[in-house]
ROFI-423410 format. One line per 5 residues: number of its first residue (from 1); for each residue y, z, x of C-alpha. Coordinates in Angstrom, 2 decimals, decimal comma. Layout:
! ROFI-423410
NUM) Y:Z:X ~ ... .
END
This chain:
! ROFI-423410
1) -29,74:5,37:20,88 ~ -26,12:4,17:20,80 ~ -26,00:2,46:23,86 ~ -29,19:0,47:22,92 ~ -28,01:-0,15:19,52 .
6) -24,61:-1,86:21,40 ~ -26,47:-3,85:23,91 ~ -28,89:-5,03:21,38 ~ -25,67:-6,82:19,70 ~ -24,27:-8,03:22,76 .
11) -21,82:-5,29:23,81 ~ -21,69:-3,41:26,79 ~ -19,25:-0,27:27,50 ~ -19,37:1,80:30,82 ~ -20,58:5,15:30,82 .
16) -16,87:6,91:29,83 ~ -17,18:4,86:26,48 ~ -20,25:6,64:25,63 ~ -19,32:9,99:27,23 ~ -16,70:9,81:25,22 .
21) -18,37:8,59:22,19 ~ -20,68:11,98:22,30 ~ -17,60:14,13:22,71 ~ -16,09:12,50:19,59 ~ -19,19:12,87:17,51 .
26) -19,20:16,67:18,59 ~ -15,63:17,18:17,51 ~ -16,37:15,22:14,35 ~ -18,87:17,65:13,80 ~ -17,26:20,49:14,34 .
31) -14,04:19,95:12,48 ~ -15,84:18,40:9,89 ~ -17,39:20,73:8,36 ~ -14,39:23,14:8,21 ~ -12,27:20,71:7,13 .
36) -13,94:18,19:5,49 ~ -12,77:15,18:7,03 ~ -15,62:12,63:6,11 ~ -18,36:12,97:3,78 ~ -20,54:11,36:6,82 .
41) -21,65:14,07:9,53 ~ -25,08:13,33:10,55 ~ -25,43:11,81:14,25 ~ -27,08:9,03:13,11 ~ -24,71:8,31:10,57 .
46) -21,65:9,12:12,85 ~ -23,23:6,82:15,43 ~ -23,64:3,79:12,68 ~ -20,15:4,41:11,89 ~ -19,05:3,83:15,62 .
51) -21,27:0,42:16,15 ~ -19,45:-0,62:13,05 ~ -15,86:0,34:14,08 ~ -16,45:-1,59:17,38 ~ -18,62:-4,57:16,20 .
56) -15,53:-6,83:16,25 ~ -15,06:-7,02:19,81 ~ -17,48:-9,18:19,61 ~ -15,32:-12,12:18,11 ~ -11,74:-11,10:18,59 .
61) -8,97:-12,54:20,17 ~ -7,33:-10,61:23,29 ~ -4,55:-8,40:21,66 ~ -2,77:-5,80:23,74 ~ -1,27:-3,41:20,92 .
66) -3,07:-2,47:17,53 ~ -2,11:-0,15:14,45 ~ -5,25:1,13:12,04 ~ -3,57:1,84:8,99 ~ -5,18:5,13:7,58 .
71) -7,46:5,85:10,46 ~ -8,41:9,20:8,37 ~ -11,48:10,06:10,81 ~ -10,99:7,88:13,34 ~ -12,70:4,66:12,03 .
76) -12,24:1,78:13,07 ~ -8,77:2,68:15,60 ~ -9,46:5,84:17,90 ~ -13,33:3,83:18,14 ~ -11,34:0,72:19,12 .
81) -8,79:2,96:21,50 ~ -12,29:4,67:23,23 ~ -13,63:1,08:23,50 ~ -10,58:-0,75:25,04 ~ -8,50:1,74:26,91 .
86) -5,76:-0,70:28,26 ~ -4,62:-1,86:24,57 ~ -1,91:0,35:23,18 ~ -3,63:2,14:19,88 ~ -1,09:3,71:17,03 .
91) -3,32:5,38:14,40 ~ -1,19:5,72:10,79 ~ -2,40:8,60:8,75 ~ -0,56:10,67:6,85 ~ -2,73:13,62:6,58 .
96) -2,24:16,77:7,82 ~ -5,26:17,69:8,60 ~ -6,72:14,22:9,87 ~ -3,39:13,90:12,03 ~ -4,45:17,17:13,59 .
101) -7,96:16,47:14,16 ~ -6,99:12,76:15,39 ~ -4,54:14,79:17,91 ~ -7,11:16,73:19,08 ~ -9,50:13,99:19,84 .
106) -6,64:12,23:21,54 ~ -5,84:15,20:24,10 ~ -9,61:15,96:24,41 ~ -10,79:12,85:25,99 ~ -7,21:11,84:27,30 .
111) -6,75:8,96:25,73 ~ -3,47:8,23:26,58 ~ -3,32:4,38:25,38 ~ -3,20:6,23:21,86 ~ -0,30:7,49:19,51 .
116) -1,08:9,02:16,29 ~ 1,87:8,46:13,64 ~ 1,96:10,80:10,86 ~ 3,81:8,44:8,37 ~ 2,38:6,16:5,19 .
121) 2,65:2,48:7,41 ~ 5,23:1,14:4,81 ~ 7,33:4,34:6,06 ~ 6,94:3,18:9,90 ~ 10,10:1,89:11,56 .
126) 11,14:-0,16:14,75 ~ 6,91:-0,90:15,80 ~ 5,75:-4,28:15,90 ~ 2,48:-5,15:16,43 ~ 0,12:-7,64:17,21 .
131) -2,81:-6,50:15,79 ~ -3,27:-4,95:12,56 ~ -6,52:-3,11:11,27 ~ -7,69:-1,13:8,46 ~ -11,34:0,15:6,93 .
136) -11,17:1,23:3,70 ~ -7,93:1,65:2,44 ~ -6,89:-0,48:-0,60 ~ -6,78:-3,90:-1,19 ~ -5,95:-6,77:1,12 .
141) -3,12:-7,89:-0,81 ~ -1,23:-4,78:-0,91 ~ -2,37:-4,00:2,94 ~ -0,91:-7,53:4,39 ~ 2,45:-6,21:2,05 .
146) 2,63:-2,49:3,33 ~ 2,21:-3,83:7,02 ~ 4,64:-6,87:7,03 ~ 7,37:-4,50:8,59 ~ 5,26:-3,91:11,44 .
151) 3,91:-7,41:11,94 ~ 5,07:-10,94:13,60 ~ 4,60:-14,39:12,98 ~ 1,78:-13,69:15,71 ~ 0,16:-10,51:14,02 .
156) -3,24:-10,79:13,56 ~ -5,68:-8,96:10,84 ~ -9,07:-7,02:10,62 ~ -9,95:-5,34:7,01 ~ -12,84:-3,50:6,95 .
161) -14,31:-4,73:3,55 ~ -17,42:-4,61:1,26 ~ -18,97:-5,78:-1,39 ~ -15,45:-6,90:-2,96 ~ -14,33:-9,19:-0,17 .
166) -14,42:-12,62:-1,69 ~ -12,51:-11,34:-4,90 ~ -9,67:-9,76:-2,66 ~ -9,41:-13,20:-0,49 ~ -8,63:-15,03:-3,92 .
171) -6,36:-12,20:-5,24 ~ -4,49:-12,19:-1,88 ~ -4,55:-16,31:-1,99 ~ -5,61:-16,27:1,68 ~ -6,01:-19,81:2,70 .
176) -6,48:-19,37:6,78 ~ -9,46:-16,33:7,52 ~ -13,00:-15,99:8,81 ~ -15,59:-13,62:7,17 ~ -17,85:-12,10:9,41 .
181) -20,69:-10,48:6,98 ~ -22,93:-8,23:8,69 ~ -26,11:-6,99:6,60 ~ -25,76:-6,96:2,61 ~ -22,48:-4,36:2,70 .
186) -20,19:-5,30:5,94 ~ -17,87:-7,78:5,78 ~ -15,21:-8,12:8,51 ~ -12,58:-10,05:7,08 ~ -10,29:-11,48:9,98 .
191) -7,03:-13,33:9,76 ~ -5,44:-15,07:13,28 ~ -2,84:-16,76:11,18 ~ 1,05:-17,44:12,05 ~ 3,65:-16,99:9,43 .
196) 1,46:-15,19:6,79 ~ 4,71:-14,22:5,28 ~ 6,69:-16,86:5,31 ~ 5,96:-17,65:1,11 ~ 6,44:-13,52:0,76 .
END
């Protein structure tokens, strides 16, 4: 059970979080298999994906506005949006068919902390942000360079990564991060630092 699964880990969400969370997993479902918007559709697998979107909240900083750079699904952002309704959530995909389905989602639970940006995020003009996230979408390196538009000297960071995290830390010559690994594959790789760009 989801809720259990949370709790175990030391989260707790109200009952709209995981009303919510059921109506996404339907609709995930549903569009899914018409339009083949993630190769992972099982419940259980849906609902791993979720506990892994939100499992940061357990360590972050406050932040009050975030951008999840090619939210494709919805992992991590329009998890993150459901989980903390009073932070302003822009999810960057350029998709057609993900932007539709991440519309959808958006006006079906009424989420209206979220905005869904159909734009590549080095395309996105006039948004700053002070949180920046991304799960599965290319390398940290080039990520901290597409987003540097959108970002301040306060910006913070949370990539999504695997098994290739401590090779993308030296490529990106990261010298101020935390890695949060979570069983053999997750590893949440989080950056609070000021002026990342300042040797850019």
């Amino acid at each position: 059970m989801l809720k259990a699964k949370l709790e175990e880990i030391g989260l707790s969400f109200d009952n709209l979080f995981y009303e919510r969370c059921d109506k996404f997993i339907e609709l995930l479902q549903q569009w899914g298999e018409v339009h083949n918007l993630t190769a992972s559709l099982h419940t259980q697998q849906i609902k791993d994906n979720i506990i892994d979107s939100v499992y940061p909240l357990k360590f972050l900083d406050e932040f009050k506005s975030l951008l999840d750079v090619g939210t494709g699904a919805g992992y991590p952002g329009m998890l993150l949006a459901i989980a903390k309704p009073d932070v302003k959530v822009y999810l960057c995909e350029p998709r057609v068919k993900r932007v539709a389905f991440l519309n959808f989602v958006k006006n079906a639970l009424k989420l209206e902390n979220v905005t869904v940006i159909k734009e590549r995020v080095e395309n996105i003009k006039d948004l700053k942000v002070d949180f920046v996230t991304s799960r599965a979408v290319t390398n940290t390196a080039l990520l901290l360079d597409l987003t540097k538009e959108i970002s301040t000297s306060k910006t913070s960071y949370l990539f999504y990564k695997g098994s290739l995290c401590e090779e993308e830390i030296k490529q990106a010559q990261l010298d101020n991060y935390e890695v949060i690994s979570v069983g053999e594959h997750r590893n949440y790789l989080y950056m609070k630092r000021q002026g990342l760009f300042d040797d850019i």
